[in-house]
C-alpha positions as CSV (number, residue, x, y, z in Angstrom):
1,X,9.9,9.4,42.1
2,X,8.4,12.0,40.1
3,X,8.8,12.4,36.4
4,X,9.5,15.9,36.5
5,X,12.5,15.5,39.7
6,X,14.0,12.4,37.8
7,X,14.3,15.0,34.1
8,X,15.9,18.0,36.3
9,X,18.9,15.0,37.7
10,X,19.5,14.2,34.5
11,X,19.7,17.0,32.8
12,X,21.4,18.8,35.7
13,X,24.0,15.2,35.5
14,X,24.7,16.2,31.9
15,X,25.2,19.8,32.1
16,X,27.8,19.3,35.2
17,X,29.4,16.6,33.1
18,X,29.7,19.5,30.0
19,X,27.5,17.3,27.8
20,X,25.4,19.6,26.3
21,X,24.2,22.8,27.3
22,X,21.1,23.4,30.1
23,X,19.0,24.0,26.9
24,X,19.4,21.3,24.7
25,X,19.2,19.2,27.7
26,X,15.8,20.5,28.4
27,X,14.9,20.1,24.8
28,X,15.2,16.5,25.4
29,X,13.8,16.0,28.5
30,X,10.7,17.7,28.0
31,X,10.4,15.1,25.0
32,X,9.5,12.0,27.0
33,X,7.4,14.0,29.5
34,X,3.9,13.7,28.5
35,X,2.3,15.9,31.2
36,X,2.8,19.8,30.3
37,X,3.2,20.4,34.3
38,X,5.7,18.0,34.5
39,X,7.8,19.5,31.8
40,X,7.6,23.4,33.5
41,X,8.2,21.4,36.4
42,X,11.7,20.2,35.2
43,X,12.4,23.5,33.6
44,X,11.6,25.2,37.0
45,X,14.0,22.9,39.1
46,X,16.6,22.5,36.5
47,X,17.2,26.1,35.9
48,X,16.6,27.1,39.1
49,X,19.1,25.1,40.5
50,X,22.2,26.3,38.6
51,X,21.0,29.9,39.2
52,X,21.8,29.6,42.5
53,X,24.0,26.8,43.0
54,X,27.4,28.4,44.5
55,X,24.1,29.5,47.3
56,X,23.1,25.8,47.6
57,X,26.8,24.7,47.9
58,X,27.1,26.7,50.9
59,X,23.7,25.3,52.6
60,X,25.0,21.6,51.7
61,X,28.8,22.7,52.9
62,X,27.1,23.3,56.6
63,X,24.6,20.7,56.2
64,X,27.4,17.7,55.0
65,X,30.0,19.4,57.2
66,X,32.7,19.1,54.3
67,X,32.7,21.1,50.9
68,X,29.8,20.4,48.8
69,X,32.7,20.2,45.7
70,X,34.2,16.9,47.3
71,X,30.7,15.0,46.8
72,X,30.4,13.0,44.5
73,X,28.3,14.0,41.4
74,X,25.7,12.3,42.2
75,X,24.9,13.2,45.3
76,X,25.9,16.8,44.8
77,X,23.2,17.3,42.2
78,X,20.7,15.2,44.5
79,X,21.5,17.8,47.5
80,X,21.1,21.0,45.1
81,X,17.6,19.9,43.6
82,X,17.1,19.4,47.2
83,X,18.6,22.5,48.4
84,X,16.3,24.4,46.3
85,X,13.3,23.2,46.6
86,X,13.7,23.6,50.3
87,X,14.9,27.2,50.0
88,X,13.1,28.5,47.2
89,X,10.3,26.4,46.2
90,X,7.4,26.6,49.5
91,X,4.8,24.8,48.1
92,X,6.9,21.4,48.0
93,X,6.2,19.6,51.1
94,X,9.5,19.1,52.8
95,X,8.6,15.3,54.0
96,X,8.3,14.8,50.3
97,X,11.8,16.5,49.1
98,X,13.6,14.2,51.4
99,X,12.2,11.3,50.3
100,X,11.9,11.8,46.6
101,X,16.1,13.0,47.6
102,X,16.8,9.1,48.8
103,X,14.8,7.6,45.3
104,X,16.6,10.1,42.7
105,X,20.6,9.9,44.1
106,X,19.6,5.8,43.5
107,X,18.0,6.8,40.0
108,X,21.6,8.7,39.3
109,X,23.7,5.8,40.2
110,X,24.7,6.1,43.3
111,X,22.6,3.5,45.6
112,X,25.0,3.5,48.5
113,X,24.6,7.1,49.1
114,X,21.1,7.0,49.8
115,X,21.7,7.2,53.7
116,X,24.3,10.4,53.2
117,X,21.7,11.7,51.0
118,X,18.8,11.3,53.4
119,X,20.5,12.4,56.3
120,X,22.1,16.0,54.9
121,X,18.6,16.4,53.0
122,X,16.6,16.3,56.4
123,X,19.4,18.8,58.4
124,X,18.9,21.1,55.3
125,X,15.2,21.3,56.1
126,X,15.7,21.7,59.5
127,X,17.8,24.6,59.4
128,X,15.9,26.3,56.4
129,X,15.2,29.1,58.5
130,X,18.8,29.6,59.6
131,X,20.7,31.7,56.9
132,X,25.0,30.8,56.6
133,X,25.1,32.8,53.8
134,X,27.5,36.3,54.1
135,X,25.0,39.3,54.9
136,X,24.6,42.1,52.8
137,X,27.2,44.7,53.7
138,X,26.7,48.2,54.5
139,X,27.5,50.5,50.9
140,X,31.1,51.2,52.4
141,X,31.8,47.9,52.7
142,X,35.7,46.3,51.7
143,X,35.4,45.2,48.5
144,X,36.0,41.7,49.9
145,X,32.8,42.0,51.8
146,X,30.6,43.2,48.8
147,X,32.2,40.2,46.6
148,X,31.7,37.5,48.9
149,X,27.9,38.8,49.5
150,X,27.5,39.0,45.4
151,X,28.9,35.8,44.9
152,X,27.7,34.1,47.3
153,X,24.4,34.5,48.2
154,X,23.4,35.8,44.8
155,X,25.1,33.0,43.2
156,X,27.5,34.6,40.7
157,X,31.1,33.7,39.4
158,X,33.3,36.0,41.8
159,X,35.5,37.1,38.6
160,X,32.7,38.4,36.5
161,X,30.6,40.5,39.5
162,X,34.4,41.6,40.3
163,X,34.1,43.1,37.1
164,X,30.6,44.3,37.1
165,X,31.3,45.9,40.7
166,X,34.9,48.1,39.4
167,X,32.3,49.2,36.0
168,X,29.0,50.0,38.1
169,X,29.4,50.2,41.6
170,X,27.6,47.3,44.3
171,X,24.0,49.0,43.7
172,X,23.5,48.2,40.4
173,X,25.5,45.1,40.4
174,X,23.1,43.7,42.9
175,X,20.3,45.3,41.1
176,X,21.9,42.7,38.2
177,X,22.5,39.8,39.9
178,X,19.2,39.5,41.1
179,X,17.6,40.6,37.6
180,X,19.7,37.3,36.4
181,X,17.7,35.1,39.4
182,X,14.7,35.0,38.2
183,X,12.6,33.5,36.0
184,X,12.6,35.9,33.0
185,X,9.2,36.9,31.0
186,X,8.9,35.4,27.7
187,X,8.9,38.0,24.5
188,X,7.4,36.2,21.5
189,X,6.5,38.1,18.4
190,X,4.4,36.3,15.4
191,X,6.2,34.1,12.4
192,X,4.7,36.4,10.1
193,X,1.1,34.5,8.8
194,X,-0.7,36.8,12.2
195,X,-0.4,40.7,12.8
196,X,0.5,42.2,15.6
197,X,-3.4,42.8,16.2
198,X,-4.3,39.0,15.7
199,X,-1.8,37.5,18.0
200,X,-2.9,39.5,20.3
201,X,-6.2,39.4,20.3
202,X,-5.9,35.3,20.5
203,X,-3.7,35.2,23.3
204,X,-7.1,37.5,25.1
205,X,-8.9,34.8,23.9
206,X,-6.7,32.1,25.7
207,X,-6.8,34.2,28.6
208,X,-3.3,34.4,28.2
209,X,-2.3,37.6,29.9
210,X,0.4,40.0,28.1
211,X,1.4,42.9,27.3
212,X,3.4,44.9,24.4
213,X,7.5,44.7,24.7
214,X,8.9,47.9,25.9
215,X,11.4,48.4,23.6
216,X,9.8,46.5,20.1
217,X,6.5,48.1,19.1
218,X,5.2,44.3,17.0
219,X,6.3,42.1,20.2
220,X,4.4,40.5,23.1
221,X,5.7,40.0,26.7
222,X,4.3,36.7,28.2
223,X,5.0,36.0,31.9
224,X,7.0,32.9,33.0
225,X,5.6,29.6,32.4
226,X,2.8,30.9,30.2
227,X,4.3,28.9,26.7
228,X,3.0,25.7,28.2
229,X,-0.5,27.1,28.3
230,X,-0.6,28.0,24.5
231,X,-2.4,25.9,21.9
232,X,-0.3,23.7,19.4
233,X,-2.2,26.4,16.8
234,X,-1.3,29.1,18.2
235,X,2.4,28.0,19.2
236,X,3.0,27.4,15.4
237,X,2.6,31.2,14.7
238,X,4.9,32.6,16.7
239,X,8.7,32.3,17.8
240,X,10.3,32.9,21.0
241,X,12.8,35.4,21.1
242,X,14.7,37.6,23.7
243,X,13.3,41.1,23.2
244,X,17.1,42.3,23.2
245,X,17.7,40.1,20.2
246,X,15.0,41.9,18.2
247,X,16.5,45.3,19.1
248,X,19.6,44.0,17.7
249,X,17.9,43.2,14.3
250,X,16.0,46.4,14.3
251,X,19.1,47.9,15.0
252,X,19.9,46.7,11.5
253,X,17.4,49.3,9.5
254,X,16.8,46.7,6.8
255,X,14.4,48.1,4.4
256,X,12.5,46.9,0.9
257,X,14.7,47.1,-1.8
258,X,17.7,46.2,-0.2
259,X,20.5,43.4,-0.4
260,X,21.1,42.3,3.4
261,X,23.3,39.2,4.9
262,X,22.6,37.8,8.3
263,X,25.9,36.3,8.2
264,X,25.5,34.0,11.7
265,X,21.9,33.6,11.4
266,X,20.7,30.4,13.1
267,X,18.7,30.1,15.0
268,X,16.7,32.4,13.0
269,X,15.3,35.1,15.0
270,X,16.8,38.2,13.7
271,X,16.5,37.0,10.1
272,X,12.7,37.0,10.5
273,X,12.7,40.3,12.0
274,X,14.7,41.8,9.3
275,X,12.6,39.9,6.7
276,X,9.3,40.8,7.6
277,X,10.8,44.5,7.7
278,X,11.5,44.1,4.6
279,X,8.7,42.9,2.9
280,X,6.8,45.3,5.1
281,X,5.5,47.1,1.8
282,X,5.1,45.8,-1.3
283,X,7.6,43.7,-3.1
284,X,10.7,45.9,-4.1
285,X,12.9,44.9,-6.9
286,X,16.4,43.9,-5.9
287,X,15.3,43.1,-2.5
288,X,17.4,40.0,-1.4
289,X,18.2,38.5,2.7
290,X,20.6,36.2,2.7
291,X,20.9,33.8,6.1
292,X,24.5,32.1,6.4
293,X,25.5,29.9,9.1
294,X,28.1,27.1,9.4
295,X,27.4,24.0,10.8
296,X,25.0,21.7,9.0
297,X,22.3,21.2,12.3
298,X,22.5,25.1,12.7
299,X,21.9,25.6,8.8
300,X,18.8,22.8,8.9
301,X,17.5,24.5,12.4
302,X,17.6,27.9,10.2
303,X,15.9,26.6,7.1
304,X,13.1,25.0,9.3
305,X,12.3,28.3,10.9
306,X,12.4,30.5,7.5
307,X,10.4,27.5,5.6
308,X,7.8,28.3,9.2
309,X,7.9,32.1,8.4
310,X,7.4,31.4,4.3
311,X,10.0,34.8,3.9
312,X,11.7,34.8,0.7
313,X,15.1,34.4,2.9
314,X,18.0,32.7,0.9
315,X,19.4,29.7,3.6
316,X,23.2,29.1,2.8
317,X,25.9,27.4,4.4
318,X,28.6,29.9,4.8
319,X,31.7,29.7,7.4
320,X,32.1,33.6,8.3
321,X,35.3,32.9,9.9
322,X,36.6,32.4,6.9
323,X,35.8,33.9,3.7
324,X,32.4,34.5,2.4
325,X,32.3,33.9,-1.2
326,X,30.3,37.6,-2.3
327,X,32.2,40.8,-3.4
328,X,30.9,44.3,-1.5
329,X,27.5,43.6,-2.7
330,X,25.3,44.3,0.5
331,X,23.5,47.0,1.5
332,X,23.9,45.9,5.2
333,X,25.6,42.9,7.1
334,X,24.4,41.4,10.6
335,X,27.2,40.1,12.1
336,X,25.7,38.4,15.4
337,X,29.2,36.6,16.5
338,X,29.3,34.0,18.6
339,X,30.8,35.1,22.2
340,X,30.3,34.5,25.8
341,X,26.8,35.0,26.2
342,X,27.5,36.6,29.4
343,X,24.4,39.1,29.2
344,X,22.4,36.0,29.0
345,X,22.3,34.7,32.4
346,X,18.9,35.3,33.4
347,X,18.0,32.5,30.5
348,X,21.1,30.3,30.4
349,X,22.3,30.0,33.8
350,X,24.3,27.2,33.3
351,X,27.2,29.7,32.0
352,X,27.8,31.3,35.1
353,X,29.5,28.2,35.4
354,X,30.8,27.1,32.4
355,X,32.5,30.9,31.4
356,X,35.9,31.8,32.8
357,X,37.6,35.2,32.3
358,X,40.6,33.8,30.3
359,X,37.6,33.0,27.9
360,X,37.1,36.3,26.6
361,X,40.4,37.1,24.9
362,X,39.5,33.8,22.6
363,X,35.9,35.0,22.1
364,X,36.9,38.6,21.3
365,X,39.7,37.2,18.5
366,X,37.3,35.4,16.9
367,X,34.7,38.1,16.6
368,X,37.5,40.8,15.4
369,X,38.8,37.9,12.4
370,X,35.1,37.4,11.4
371,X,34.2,41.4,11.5
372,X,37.2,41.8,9.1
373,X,35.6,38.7,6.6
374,X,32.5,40.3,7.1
375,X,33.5,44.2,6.7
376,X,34.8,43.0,2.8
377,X,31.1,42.1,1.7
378,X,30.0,45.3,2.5
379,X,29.7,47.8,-0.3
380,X,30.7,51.5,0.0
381,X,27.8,53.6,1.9
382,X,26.9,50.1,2.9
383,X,26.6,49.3,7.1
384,X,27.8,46.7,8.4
385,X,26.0,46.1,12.2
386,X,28.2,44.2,14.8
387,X,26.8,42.7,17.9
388,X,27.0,40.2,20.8
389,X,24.8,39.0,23.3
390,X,28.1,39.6,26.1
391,X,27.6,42.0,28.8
392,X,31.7,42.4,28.7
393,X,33.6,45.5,26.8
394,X,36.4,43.0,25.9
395,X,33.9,40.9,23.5
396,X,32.2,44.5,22.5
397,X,33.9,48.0,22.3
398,X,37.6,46.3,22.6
399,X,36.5,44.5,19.3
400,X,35.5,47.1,17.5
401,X,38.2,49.9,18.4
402,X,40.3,47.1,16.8
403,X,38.7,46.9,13.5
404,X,38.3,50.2,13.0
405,X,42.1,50.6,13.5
406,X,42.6,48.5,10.7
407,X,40.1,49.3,8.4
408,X,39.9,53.5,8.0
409,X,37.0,52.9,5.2
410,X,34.6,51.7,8.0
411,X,33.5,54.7,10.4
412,X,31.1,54.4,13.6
413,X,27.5,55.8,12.6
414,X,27.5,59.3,13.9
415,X,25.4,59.3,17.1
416,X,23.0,61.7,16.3
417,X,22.5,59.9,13.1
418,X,18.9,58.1,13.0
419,X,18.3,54.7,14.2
420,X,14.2,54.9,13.7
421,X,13.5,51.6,15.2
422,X,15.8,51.8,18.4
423,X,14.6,53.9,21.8
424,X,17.3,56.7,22.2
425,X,17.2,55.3,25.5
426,X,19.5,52.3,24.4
427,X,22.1,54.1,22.9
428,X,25.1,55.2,24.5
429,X,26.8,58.2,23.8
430,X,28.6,57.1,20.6
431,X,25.2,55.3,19.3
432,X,25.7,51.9,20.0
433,X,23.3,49.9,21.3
434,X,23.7,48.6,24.9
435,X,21.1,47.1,26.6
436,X,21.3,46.6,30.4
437,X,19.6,44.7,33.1
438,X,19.9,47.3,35.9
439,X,18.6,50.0,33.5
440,X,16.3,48.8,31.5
441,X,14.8,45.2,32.9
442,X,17.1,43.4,29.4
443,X,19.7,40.8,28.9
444,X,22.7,42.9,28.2
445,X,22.9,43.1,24.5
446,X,26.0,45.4,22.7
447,X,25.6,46.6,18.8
448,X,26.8,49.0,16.5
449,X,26.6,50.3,13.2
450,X,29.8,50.9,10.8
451,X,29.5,52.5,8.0
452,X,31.8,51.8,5.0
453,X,33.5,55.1,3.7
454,X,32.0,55.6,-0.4
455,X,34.7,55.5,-2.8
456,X,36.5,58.0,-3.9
């Protein structure tokens, strides 16, 4: 039994069981692996497997001859890590799938299964040329045809590519769900001790290859798997973050001189953007970034990361649900609220799963209560920025079309007002940001600007 197959069961074991998410689980596992291959190795067959598990269920469904969902756990996660390797991972020898199959549904606790498991594991490889997954229908397909191919064989949550299909059509729906697939790039950008020129110019030396983000002029695009290669050194100056995450913070325009609260900060990523945009010149009187968050692991992850950077950032514990204890003393507040994370597939796969439509309406209530706590700590000609990291208009527009109804001293930013570190390509034709994987190769990311009316 390999290191790396026995991590994936686990952590898959936990993430079925809703004990943590797939990433924390990773975080963990990855711990007590000491061979860096074995650790992308995990990664690879953990995430792997839950984006395209509803497609795996269906190979074990024919293989078992009875619904993969009436296994037990055990041997259902067993059968997907085997499923997938078989189906999607060519250079795994099949002799050794099956086998390795037998050792890790025993390793999972379930010894008596090991014959089930061996049995529906070697049919799987024998048919893994066959394909019982529904076809891709012609364009003019019945809608019932175009779902069951979406959510099917591109292993998606039938409610939410329902939805994308009524908003975009099947093209770029497919277009999506296969953007969501596979194994994203990784956009990293330097703490703040390198320039852009230096981090670059090291990663050429580690014969790392890269090349600049798209859409965020100081960040670097790595391809998957390439963080394992990096030095401890040069890990230590940089921080991994979702190139739609920095638009979001650029999004914000925070500038030297200013007074700015990141009022859900952690784990820290838009905070650094923002401070090192604000420190960009020399040291400004008055210039103050506040990061908030509210639980205490979230607020010590957040402190680590600033202490990292060394930006002047002020770390406070602050419940933005609530109240925030400041008057309308900020130039600008970064409201990143928590949500569904639906645009985030592509990196946390294990949500397809967990999300259900009658989610949202909880999500979205929560966001419009803390854009309202939020909106008061603004000061007149201040902007407040609101944004998600949720591909759905219930968690994004719907929210704000709320709060603007009840707060006439807040106004949408005029569109053709000037956003100088966002690609007019990203805004929609009111001027929010809306970033979107068929268009432009991102998670789907959704902010906008409100600007507080001055006083009269």
């Amino acid at each position: 039994m390999t290191p790396a197959r026995l991590a994936a069961g686990r952590v898959l074991m936990a993430v079925a069981r809703d004990e943590a998410t797939l990433a924390s689980q990773l975080d963990d596992a990855r711990t007590g692996l000491d061979d860096r291959r074995d650790r992308a190795l995990a990664g690879e067959l953990a995430a792997g497997t839950l984006r395209w598990q509803k497609a795996l269920d269906a190979w074990i469904s024919h293989a078992a001859q009875r619904a993969a969902s009436s296994l037990d756990l055990p041997i259902l996660i067993t059968l997907r890590l085997a499923a997938y390797q078989i189906h999607h991972l060519d250079r795994v020898p099949v002799h050794a799938v099956v086998n390795e199959s037998v050792d890790l549904v025993r390793e999972l606790g379930a010894p008596r299964a090991a014959g089930l498991v061996n049995a529906v594991a070697r049919r799987l490889a024998r048919e893994a040329t066959e394909s019982h997954l529904p076809r891709r229908p012609a364009p003019d397909a019945e809608r019932a045809a175009q779902l069951s191919y979406l959510s099917t064989t591109l292993s998606h949550p039938a409610w939410l590519v329902g939805r994308w299909l009524d908003r975009y059509g099947v093209e770029a729906t497919e277009t999506w769900c296969r953007f969501n697939n596979r194994p994203p790039d990784v956009t990293i950008r330097s703490i703040g001790r390198l320039t852009y020129a230096e981090l670059t110019s090291q990663l050429s030396a580690a014969e790392i290859p890269w090349k600049t983000a798209p859409f965020v002029d100081d960040a670097v695009r790595l391809p998957p798997g390439a963080l394992g290669r990096l030095s401890a050194a040069l890990t230590a100056e940089i921080y991994v973050q979702d190139e739609g995450a920095q638009i979001i913070a650029r999004l914000a325009n925070a500038a030297p001189g200013e007074r700015v609260l990141d009022a859900c900060a952690a784990p820290g990523g838009k905070t650094l953007v923002m401070a090192a945009d604000m420190t960009r010149d020399d040291h400004q009187p008055g210039t103050l970034l506040v990061a908030a968050d509210r639980r205490p692991a979230r607020v010590a992850l957040l402190s680590t990361i600033v202490a990292r950077a060394h930006h002047p950032a002020v770390v406070v514990a602050l419940d933005a649900a609530a109240s925030l204890p400041f008057g309308p003393v900020f130039d600008c507040v970064l409201l990143d609220a928590p949500c569904s994370g639906l645009g985030t597939l592509r990196r946390d796969p294990d949500l397809k799963w967990i999300r259900q439509a009658s989610d949202l309406p909880g999500f979205a209530a929560a966001a419009t209560r803390m854009l309202a706590v939020a909106a008061d700590a603004v000061r007149p000609g201040g902007r407040l920025v609101y944004a998600t990291c949720s591909s759905e208009p219930d968690e994004n527009t719907a929210v704000v079309d709320t709060f603007l109804a009840a707060r006439p001293d807040f106004a949408r930013l005029p569109a053709s007002a000037p956003r100088p570190h966002v690609s007019p390509s990203l805004l929609d034709a009111h001027g929010a940001v809306i970033t979107s994987p068929p268009v432009h190769g991102l998670d789907a990311y959704f902010g906008v600007v409100l600007v507080r009316r001055p006083a009269a």
